[in-house]
C-alpha positions in Angstrom: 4.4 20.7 -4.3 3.6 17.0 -3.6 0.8 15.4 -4.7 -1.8 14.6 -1.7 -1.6 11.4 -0.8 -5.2 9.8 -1.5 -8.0 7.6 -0.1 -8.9 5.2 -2.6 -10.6 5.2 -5.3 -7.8 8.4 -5.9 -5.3 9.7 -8.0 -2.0 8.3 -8.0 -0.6 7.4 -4.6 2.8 9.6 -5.2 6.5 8.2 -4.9 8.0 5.2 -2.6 11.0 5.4 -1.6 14.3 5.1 0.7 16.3 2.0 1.6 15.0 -1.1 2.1 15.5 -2.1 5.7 16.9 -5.8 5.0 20.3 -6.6 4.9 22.3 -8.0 1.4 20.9 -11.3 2.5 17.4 -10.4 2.4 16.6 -10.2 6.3 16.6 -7.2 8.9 19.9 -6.3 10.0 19.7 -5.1 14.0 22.0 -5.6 16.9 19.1 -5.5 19.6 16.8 -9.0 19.1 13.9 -7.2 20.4 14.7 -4.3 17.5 15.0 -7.8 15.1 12.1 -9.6 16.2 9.9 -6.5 15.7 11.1 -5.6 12.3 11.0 -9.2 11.1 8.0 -9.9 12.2 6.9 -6.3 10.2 8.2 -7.5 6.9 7.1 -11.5 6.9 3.7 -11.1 9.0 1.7 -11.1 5.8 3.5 -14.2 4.7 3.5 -15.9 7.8 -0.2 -15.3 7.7 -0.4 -16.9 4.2 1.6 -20.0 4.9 -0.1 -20.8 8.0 -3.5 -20.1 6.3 -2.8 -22.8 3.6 -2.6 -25.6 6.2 -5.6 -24.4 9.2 -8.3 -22.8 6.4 -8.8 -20.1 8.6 -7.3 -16.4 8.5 -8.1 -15.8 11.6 -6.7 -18.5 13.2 -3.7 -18.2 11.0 -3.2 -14.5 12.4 -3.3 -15.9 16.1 -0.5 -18.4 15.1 1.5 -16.2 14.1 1.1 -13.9 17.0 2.0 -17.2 18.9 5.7 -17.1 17.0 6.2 -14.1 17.6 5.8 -14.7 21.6 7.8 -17.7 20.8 10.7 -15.3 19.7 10.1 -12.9 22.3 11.0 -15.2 24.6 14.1 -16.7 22.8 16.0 -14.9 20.9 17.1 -12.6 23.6 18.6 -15.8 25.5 19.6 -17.9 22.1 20.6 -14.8 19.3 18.3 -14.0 16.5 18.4 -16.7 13.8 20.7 -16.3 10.3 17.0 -16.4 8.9 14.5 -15.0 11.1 11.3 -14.9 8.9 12.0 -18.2 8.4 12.1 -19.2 11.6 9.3 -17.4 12.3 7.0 -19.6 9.8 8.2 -22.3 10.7 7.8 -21.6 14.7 4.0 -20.5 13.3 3.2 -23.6 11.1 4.4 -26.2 13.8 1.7 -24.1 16.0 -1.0 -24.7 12.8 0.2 -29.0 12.4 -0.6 -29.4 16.7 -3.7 -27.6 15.9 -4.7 -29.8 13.3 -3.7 -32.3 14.8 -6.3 -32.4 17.1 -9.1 -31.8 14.9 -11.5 -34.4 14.2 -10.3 -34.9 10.8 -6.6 -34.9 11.9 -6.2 -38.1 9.7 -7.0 -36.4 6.1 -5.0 -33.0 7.1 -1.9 -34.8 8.7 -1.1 -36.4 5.0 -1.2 -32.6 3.6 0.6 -31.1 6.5 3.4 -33.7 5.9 4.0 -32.4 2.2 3.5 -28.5 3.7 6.7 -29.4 6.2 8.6 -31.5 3.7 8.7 -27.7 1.8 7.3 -30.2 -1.1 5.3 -27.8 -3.2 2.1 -29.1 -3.7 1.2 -30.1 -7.6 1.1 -27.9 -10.4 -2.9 -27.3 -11.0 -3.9 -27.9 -14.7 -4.8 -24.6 -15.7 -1.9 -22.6 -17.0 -3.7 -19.9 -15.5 -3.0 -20.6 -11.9 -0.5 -19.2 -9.6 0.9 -20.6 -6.3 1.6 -17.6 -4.8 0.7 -18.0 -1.0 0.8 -13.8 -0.8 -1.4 -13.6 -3.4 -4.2 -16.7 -2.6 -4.4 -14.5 1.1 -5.0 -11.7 -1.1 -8.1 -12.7 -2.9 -9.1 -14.6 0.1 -9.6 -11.4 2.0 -11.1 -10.2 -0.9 -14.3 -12.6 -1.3 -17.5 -11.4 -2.1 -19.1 -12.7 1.3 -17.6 -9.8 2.7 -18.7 -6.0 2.2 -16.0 -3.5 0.2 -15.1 -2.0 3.3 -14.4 -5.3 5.1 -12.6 -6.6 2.7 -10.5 -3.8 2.1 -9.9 -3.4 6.2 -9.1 -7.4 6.9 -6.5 -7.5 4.0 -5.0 -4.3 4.5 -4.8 -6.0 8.6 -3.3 -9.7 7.2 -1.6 -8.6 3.5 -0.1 -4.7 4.5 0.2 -5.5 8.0 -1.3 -2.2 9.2 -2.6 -1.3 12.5 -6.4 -0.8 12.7 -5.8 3.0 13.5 -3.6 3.1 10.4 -6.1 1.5 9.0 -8.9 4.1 10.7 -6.4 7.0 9.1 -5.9 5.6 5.7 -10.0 5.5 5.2 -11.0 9.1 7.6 -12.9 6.6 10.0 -13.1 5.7 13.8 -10.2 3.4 15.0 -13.4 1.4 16.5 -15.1 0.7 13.1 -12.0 -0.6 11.5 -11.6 -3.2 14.9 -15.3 -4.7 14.1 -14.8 -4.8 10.5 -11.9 -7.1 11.2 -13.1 -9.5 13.3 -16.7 -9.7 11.4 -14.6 -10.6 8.2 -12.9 -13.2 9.7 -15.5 -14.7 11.5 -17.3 -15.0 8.1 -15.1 -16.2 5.7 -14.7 -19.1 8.6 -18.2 -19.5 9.0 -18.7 -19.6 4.9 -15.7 -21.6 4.8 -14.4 -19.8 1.5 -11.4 -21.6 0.0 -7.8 -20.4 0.3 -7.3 -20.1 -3.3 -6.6 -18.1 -6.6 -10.3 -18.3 -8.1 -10.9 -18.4 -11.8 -13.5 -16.9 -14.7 -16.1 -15.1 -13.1 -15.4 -15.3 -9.3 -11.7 -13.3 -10.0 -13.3 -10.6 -11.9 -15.8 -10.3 -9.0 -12.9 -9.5 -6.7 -10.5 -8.1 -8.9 -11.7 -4.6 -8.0 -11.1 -5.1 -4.3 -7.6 -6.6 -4.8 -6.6 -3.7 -6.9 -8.0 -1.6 -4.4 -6.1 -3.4 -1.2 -3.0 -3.7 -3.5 -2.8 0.5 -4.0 -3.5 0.9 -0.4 -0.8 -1.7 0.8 1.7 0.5 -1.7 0.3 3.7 -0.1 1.0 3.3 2.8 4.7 2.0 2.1 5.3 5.3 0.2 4.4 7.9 2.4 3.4 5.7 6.2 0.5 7.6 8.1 2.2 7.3 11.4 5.8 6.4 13.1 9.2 7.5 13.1 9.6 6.6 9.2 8.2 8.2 6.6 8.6 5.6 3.8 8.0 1.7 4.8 9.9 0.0 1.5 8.9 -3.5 2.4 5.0 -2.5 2.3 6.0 -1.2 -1.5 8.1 -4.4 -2.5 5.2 -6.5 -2.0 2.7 -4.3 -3.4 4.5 -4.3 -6.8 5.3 -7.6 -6.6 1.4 -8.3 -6.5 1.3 -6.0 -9.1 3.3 -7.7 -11.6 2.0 -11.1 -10.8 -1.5 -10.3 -11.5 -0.9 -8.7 -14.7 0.8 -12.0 -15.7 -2.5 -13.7 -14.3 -4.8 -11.2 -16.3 -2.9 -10.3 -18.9 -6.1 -8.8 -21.0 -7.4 -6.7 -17.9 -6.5 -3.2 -18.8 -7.1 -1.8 -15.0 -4.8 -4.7 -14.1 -1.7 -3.3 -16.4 -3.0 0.3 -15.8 -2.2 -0.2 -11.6 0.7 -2.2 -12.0 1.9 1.0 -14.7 1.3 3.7 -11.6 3.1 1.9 -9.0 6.6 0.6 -11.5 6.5 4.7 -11.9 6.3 5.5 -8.5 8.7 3.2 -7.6 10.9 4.8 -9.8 11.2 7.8 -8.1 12.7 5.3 -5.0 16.3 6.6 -4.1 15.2 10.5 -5.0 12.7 10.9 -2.5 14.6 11.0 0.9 17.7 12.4 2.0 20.6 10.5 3.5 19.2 11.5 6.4 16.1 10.3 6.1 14.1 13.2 5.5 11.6 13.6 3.0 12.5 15.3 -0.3 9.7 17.1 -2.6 8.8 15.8 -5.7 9.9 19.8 -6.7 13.3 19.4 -5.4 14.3 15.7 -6.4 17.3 14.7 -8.3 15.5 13.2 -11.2 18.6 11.6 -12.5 18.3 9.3 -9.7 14.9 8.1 -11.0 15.4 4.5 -11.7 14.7 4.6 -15.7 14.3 0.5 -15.7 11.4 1.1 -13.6 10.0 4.1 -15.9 10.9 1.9 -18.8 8.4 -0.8 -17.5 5.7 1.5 -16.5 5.5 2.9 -19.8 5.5 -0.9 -21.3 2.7 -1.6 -18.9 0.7 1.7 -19.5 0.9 0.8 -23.1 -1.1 -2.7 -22.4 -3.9 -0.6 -20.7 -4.5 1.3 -23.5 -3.8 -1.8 -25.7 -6.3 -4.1 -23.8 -9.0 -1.5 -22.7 -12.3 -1.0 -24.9 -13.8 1.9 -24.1 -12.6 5.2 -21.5 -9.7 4.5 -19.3 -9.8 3.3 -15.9 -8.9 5.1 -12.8 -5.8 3.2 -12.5 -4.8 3.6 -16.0 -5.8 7.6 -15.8 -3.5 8.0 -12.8 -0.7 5.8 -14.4 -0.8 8.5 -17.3 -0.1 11.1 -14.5 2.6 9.5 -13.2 3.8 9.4 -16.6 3.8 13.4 -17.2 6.1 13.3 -14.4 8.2 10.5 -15.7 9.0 12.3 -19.2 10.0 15.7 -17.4 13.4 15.9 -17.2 13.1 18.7 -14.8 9.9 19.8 -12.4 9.8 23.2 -14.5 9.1 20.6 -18.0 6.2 19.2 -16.0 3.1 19.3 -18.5 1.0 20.4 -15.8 -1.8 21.4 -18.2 -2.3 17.8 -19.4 -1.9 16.5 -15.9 -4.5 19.3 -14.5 -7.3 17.7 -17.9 -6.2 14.2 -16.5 -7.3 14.9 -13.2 -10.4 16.1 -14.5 -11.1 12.9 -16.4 -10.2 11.2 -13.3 -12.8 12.9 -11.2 -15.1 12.7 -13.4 -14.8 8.6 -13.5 -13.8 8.6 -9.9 -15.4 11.3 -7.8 -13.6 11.7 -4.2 -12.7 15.2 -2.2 -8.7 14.0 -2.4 -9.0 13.9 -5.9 -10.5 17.4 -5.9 -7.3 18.0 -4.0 -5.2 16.5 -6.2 -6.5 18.6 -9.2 -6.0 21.6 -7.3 -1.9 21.3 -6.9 -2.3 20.8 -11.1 -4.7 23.5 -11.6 -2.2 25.4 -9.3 0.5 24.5 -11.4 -0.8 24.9 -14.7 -3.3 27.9 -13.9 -1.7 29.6 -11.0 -2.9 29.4 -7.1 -5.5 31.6 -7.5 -7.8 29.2 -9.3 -6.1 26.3 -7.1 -7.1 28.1 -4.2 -11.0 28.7 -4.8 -10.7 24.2 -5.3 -9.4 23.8 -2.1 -11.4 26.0 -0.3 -14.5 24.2 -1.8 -13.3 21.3 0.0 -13.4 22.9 3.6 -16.7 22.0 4.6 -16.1 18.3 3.4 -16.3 16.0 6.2 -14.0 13.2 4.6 -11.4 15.6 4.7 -12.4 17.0 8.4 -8.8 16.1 9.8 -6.7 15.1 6.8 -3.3 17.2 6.8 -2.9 17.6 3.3 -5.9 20.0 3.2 -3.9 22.6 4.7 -0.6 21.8 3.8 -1.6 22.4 0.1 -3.6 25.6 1.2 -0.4 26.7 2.9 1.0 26.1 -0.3 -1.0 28.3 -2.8 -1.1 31.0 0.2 2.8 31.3 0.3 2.4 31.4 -3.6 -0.2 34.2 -3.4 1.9 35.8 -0.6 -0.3 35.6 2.4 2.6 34.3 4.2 0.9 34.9 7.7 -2.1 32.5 7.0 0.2 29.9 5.2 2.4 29.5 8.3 -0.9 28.8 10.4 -2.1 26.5 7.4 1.5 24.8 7.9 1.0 24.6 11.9 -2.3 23.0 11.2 -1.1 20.3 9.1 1.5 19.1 11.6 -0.9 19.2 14.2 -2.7 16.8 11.7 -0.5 14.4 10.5 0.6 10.9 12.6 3.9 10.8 10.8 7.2 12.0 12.7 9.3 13.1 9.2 6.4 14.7 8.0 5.4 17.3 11.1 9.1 17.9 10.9 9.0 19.0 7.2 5.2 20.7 7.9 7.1 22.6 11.0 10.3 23.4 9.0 7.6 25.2 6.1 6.3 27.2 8.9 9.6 28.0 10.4 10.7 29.5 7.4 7.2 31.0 6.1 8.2 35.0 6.9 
């Protein structure tokens, strides 16, 4: 079976994959400009957020520009075609929006000189420490992520701005009400305003004081790309491009921050597992049945490099993010699902809830424990975890009951564990594979 997809901190977040919706020259390919305008504006939001943030200071009113482009193509590229290079078009449409709005401001003077260089596509000065980045993606990253805001703030707002997610996929990802999520939001941006906390990459201490939210936001973002909680799609590529991409550039940034290499190790792994997942179709394919020759072995190459500079750079125990990249990596050295080492995978997960204590890790260790034990053990885990409130409406609970029922051959109870699960879950593929399990569950 798959592993449960988690709720961070958690075990690793499973395997991304299908095709990546952009065409060979990097943008959406749709005949319909209303289809265009909405997957464009899917895949660049977080960067039109980020470009627009670097000239107005303020995420918020970045996020309302670029709502104001995306009207702005509503209304023409029905009548004018969609652009050769939409998300481009889209910025630019957005930072126009940010250069009248500064434009007016008192200081208009001082800003116009900056906005000039911004529109001249100039980029601005290289900054003297070797250490800095200028990464627009990642400076809205740690923005979202300042310490003037709670954990769960920050982890709402940049999941909102950086993932692009919907508040209720927001609600989903964290088991919380769709309301909460909406107030986190807007009291984060209202306070990194008020506080007005720079748009920047921040150095010595003040990184490490966010680091653990952006590695946080960063596994969340690929999450959700790997296996989406809602929609027609089960996999959303884009989501896992950029998470990875975020990845890799921090552990250039922090290259002696073992948690750093340790999550950048789990998602090149998961990535790996890309073009095995889903079925031309579409459909999702089990990590039990995958065609492991497809795994991209580039990818698992690089993930064992990285995993190698977690244990390299770390002092003392692993990390979470290191522990589940050495689960990812059990699965990466199996040539077949039969070769998995599910015994050392089963005492990883251990570790990992012993450093890391959450119900879906429980979960998680029940599927190895399954594996490695039998479903008898597996079961009395998961049943342990019924009265958890965390866990209340999460489909995964009784899809993997369903599972170790069907293995025990209760098959009645497993196809009403199966029902329940697809009642559960938001996502279209996945109450079709749920319903197909209880469908054939005789």
């Amino acid at each position: 079976m798959d592993t449960p997809r988690t709720i961070a901190p958690g075990p690793g977040p499973g395997d991304p994959s299908g095709p990546d919706p952009r065409s060979a020259s990097g943008t959406p390919a749709a005949a319909d400009p209303r289809s265009a305008i909405e997957t464009v504006f899917r895949l660049e939001f977080a960067r039109v957020v980020a470009a627009v943030t670097r000239i107005v200071r303020d995420v918020g009113i970045a996020e309302e520009l670029a709502q104001d482009a995306l009207v702005a193509a509503l209304e023409q590229w029905p009548r004018d075609g969609v652009p050769d290079r939409p998300g481009a078009w889209l910025t630019a449409a957005a930072r126009h929006r940010a250069v009248d709005l500064v434009r007016r401001r008192e200081n208009y003077a001082r800003k116009l000189r900056e906005i000039g260089r911004d529109l001249e596509d100039v980029p601005p000065p290289e900054p003297a420490d070797p250490d800095a980045i200028d990464d627009d993606l990642l400076r809205l990253v740690f923005t979202t992520c300042h310490p003037v805001l709670s954990p769960e703030a920050r982890t709402a707002l940049t999941l909102r701005l950086v993932g692009g997610l919907t508040t209720a996929e927001i609600a989903r990802a964290h088991l919380v009400p769709e309301a909460t999520v909406a107030q986190r939001v807007v009291r984060a941006k209202r306070t990194l305003a008020r506080r007005n906390v720079p748009f920047e990459v921040p150095y010595g201490p003040d990184r490490e004081a966010r680091l653990g939210s952006v590695l946080d936001v960063i596994y969340l973002i690929f999450n959700e790309g790997y296996a989406a909680s809602a929609g027609d799609d089960w996999l959303r590529p884009a989501l896992c491009e950029d998470a990875l991409r975020l990845a890799r550039q921090l552990a250039a940034l922090m290259p002696k921050e073992p948690e750093v290499h340790g999550l950048a190790s789990l998602l090149e792994f998961q990535a790996s597992r890309t073009a095995a997942r889903t079925a031309p179709d579409g459909t999702p394919v089990l990590l039990r049945d995958q065609d492991r020759r497809r795994w991209n072995r580039m990818l698992v190459a690089r993930g064992v490099a990285a995993l190698d500079l977690a244990s390299a750079t770390a002092t003392g125990a692993p990390g979470p993010y290191a522990l589940q990249a050495a689960i990812a990596a059990c699965h990466a050295h199996a040539y077949t699902y039969e070769e998995t080492d599910w015994r050392t995978i089963s005492t990883l997960y251990r570790l990992l809830a012993a450093r890391s204590p959450s119900p879906v890790v429980e979960l998680n260790r029940a599927v190895a424990v399954s594996m490695a034990e039998g479903p008898g053990p597996a079961l009395e885990i998961v049943d342990s975890l019924a009265d958890e409130p965390a866990l209340r409406d999460y489909h995964l609970l009784p899809s993997v009951r369903g599972d170790l029922l069907l293995r025990l051959g209760r098959t009645a109870q497993a196809r009403a564990e199966f029902e329940r699960a697809a009642a559960l879950t938001r996502n279209e593929q996945e109450r079709e594979l749920l319903l197909r399990r209880a469908a054939d569950t005789t």
